[in-house]
N, C-alpha and C positions, 0 to 999 in steps of 0.2 A: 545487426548481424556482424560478427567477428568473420575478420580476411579483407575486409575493406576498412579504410579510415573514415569513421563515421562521427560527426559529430555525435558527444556524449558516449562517445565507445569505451570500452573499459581495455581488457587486456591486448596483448597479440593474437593475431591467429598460430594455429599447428595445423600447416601446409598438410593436406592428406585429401586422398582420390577418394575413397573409399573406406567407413570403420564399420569392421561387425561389433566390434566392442571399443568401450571406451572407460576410461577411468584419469576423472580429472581432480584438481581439489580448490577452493576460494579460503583465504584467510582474512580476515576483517577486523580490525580494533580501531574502536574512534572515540574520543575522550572528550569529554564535554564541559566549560566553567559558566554557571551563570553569577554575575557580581549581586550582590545587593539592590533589590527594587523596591521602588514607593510601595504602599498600602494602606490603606484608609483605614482596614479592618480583616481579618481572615477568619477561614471559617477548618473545618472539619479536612473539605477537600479540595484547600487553597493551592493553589502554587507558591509553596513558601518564600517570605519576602527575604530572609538569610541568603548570605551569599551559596551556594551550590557546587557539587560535583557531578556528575555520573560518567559511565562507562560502560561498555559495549565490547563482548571479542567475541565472534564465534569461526567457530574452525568445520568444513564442510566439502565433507567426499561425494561425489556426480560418477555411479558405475552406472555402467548400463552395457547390454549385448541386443543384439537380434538371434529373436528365436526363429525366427519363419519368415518368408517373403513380406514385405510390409510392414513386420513386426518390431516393435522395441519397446523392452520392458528397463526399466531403469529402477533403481536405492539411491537414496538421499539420506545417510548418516549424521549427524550436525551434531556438535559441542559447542554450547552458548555457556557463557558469564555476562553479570552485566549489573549496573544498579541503576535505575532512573533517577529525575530528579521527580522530589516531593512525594515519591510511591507512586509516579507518573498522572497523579491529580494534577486539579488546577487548570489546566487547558486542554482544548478539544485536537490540534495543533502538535504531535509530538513531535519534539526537537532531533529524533534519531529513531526512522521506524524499524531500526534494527530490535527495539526495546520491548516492544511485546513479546518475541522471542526469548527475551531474557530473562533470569530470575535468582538475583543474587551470586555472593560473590565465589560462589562454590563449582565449578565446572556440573555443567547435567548434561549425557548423552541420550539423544533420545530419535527416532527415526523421523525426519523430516517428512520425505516423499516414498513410494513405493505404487507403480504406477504401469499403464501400459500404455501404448499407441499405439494404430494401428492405422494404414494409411492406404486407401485404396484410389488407383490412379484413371482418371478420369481424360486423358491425352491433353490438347491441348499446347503441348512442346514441354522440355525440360526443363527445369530447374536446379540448383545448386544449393545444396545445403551444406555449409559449412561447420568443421569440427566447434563445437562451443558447449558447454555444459547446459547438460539432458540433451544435446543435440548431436546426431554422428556425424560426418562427411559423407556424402553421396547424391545421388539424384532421383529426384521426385517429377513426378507430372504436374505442368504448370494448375490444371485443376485437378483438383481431387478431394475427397470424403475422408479427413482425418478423427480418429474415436479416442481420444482421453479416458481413460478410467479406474480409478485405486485414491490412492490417498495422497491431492497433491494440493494445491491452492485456485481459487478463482481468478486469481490473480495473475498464475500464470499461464493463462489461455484469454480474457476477459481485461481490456481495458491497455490496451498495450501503447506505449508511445518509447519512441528513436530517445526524444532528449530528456525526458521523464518518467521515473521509473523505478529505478534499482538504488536505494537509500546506500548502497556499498561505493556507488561508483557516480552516482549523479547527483543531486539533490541530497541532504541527510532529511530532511525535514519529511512528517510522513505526509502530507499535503500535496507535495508533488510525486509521491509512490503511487497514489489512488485518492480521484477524489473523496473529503472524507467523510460527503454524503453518503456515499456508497456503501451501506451497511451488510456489507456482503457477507453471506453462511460460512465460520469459521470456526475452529476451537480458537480459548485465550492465543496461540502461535500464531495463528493467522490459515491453517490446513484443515482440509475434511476430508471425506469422504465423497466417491460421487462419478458422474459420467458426463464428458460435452461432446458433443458433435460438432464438427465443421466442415463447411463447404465451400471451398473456394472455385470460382468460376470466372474466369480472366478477373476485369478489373474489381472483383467485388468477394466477399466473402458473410456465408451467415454462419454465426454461432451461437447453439444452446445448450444452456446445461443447467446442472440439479446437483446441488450438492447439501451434506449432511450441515448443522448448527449444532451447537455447544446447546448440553444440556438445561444450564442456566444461562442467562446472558453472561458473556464476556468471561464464561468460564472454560476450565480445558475440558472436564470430562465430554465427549461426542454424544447426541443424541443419535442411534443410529436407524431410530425409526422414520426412515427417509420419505415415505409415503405420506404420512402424517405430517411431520415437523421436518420443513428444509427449506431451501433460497434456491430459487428457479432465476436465469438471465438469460436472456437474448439479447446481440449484438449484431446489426450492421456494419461492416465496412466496405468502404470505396477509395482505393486507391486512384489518385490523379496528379496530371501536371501543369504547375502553375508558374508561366514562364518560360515553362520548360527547365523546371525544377522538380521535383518529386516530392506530393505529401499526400496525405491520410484522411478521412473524416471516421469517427465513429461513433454511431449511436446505440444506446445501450438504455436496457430498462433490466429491473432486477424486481423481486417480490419475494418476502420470507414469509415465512408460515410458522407459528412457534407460541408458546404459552408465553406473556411480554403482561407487562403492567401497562396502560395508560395515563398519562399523565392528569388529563382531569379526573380520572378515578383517585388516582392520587392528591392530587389537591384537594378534593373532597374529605379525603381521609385525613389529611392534614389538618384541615379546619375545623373537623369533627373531633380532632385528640391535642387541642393547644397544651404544649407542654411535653408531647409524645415524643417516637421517633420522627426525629424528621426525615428519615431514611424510609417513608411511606410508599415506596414502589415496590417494597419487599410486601408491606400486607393487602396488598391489592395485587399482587402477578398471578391471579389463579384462574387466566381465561384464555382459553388461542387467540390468537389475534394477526392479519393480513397486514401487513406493511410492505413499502413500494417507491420504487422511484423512478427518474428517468434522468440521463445526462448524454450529454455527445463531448467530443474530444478530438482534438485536431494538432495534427503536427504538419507544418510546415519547413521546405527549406529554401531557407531565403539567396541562399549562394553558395558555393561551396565548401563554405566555412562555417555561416550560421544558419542554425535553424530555432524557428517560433513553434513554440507549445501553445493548447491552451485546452485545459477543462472545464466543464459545467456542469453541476447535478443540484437537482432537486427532491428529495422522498417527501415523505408526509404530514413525516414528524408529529404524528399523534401518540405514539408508542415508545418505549424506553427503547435504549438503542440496543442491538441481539448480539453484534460481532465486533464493533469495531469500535468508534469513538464518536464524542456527541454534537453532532454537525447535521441540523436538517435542508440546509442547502450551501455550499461550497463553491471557490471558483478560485483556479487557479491560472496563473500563466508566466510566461519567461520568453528568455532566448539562452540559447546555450551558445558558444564558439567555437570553435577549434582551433588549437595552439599554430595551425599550419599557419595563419594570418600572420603571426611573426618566428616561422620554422621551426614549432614544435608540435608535429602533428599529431605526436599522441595526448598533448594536454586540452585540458577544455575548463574554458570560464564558463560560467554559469551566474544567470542575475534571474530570479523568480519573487513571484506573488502570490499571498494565499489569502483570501475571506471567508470566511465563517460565518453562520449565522444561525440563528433558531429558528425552528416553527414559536408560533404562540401557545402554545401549549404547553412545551419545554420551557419556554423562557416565564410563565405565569407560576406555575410550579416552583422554581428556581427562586421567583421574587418573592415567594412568600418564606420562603427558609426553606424549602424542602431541601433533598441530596440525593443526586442520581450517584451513577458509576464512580466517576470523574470528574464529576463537579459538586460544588456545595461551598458555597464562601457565606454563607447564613442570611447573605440579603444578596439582592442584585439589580446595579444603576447600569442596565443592558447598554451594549454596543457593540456591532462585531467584533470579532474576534480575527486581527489582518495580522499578517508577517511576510517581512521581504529577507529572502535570504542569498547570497551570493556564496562562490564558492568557485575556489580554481587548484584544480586534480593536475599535478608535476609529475610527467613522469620519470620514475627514479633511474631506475634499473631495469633493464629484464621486464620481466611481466608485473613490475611492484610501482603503484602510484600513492602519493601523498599528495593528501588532499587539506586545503587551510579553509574552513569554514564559517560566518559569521550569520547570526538570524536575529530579526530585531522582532518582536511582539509586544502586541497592542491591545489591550483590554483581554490579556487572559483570563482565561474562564467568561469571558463574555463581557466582562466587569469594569466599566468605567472608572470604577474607585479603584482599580490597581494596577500598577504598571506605571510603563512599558518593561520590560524585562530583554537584555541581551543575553547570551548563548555564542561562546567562541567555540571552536572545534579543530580537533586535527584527526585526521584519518588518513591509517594507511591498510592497504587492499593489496592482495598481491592473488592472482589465479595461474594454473597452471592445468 
């Protein structure tokens, strides 16, 4: 939360009692070099072994009023650019999860969010909520019945952590945004359609929601037949203190519903057409199909300076992946710092870890030449897929941080025969 010096915090606060209305904006460019890496062989939907560029800016206005008592209705406008590396194939791992949002090098404006809240207060004592984007200033009841609902992300209600998080201001790598099991209901941007509920009750809080998927996997147009095809999640949390420190736990299970290929259907069709497409989860996606996961997530603060992250998720991994990227179980963790340790309280280090891994199914698929979304290198000497990435955000100015980034990966795309692959980075963020 902005107004307190938090590790992994981004901007300043704006001091204020009370907003009926708000309009704030984030600016974002982060430039990426990867050098030249080994490879034994490449396929279709390799991570190219040539040296690499890509880039990232998007530019993004936060209005919002209160129409009625408890109310707030919020726009989220956003201008992306941006070019990934390899057409963002190759690995499950993206190096800047600002990159799904992006789509060439030409500006596209387009509505991010458009959404409502609605907050109904449950006593308990008050609360502080401080000015921050989508957020107003003002006070809440320590419990209460908060309702989400319009066009906004799962992601920002669902999965939350202090030092991991925000690809703008934390981590670049998407692995610490959400785990990247987590095959949560999205268009290609990463936003749906949909409504959550939450409940917070002193130390604890539950949350569900329902939101719309992309018509085809990992595409943009919305399926908006939400009854039929959609990604349902519930999430526990329990806030505690350890030490008498303050951290988190959360448990979270998610389920889509969506017409999806199966992988052994797929291999099947492979084996039946040698010499075909090997891109066989396009002639087998003609069936609904139930996919599901479960993971917990935990943030801790170890002292006033540093706090420990850590995710864990598993799904099913029987099915092609719906929304996001191709990881059937995941596991991240870090420590973040805060510059206060040597007098600079708004900067923060950052050292993290990510693993990757397939079901059997995905990875049997893959070994025989087939091509999902994302991957496809025409054969495959499996191994997870790990990256450790550090990262230390200077602040510059005013509300503008520069961020110097480095990520090291290991069997992208899953694949022993290729790699390791580095990734420098510079980012600068500036919100107001």
């Amino acid at each position: 939360m902005i107004g307190a010096l938090t590790v992994g915090g981004s901007a300043l606060a704006v001091p204020a009692e009370y907003e009926t209305w708000t309009a704030r904006f984030q600016g974002t460019y982060g430039w990426q070099v990867k050098p030249r890496m080994d490879a034994d062989y490449s396929g279709p939907k390799s991570l190219l072994a040539a040296r690499e560029r890509s880039y990232t800016a998007t530019a993004t206005g936060y209005f919002g009023l209160r129409p009625w008592q408890g109310g707030e209705l919020y726009l989220n406008p956003e201008i992306t650019q941006g070019v990934p590396f390899s057409g963002l194939d190759g690995s499950a791992a993206f190096t800047n999860g600002e990159l799904t949002r992006t789509a060439g090098h030409s500006p596209k404006l387009y509505r991010q969010r458009l959404f409502l809240r609605q907050t109904w207060g449950l006593g308990g004592g008050d609360e502080r909520t401080e000015s921050d984007l989508n957020q107003m200033a003002g006070t809440v009841d320590r419990n209460r019945v908060v309702l989400t609902a319009g066009n906004f992300s799962v992601l920002d209600v669902f999965d939350d952590n202090a030092y991991a998080k925000d690809p703008r201001v934390h981590f670049m790598n998407a692995g610490f945004m959400a785990p990247l099991a987590y095959d949560y209901a999205a268009d290609a941007r990463g936003f749906g359609w949909g409504a959550t509920v939450e409940w917070y009750q002193d130390d604890w809080v539950l949350r569900l929601g329902r939101m719309t998927g992309p018509k085809r996997p990992n595409e943009l147009p919305v399926d908006y037949r939400i009854l039929r095809h959609y990604g349902d999640q519930i999430e526990i949390e329990h806030a505690h203190t350890l030490d008498g420190r303050p951290g988190r736990v959360r448990l979270l299970g998610w389920r889509n519903r969506a017409v999806l290929a199966s992988f052994d259907d797929a291999l099947q069709a492979l084996r039946a057409n040698p010499g075909g497409d090997p891109q066989a989860i396009f002639a087998v996606r003609n069936g609904e199909k139930t996919k599901y996961g479960v993971g917990v997530n935990v943030e801790q603060a170890l002292s006033d300076h540093v706090g420990l992250f850590f995710r864990g998720m598993k799904a099913d991994g029987r099915s092609e992946t719906f929304a996001f990227t191709e990881t059937d179980a995941s596991l991240a963790g870090g420590l973040a710092v805060n510059g206060g340790l040597w007098g600079r309280g708004l900067d923060t280090l950052g050292v993290g870890y990510v693993r990757n891994m397939l079901s059997r199914e995905r990875r049997r698929y893959l070994e025989a030449g087939g091509i999902s979304f994302f991957l496809g290198d025409g054969a495959l000497d499996y191994r997870p897929e790990q990256v450790f990435e550090t990262y230390y955000s200077l602040h510059a100015w005013s509300h503008t941080f520069v961020t110097a980034d480095y990520q090291r990966m290991w069997n992208p795309g899953y694949n022993a025969d290729r790699g390791p692959a580095s990734f420098y980075a510079l980012r600068l963020h500036t919100e107001f």
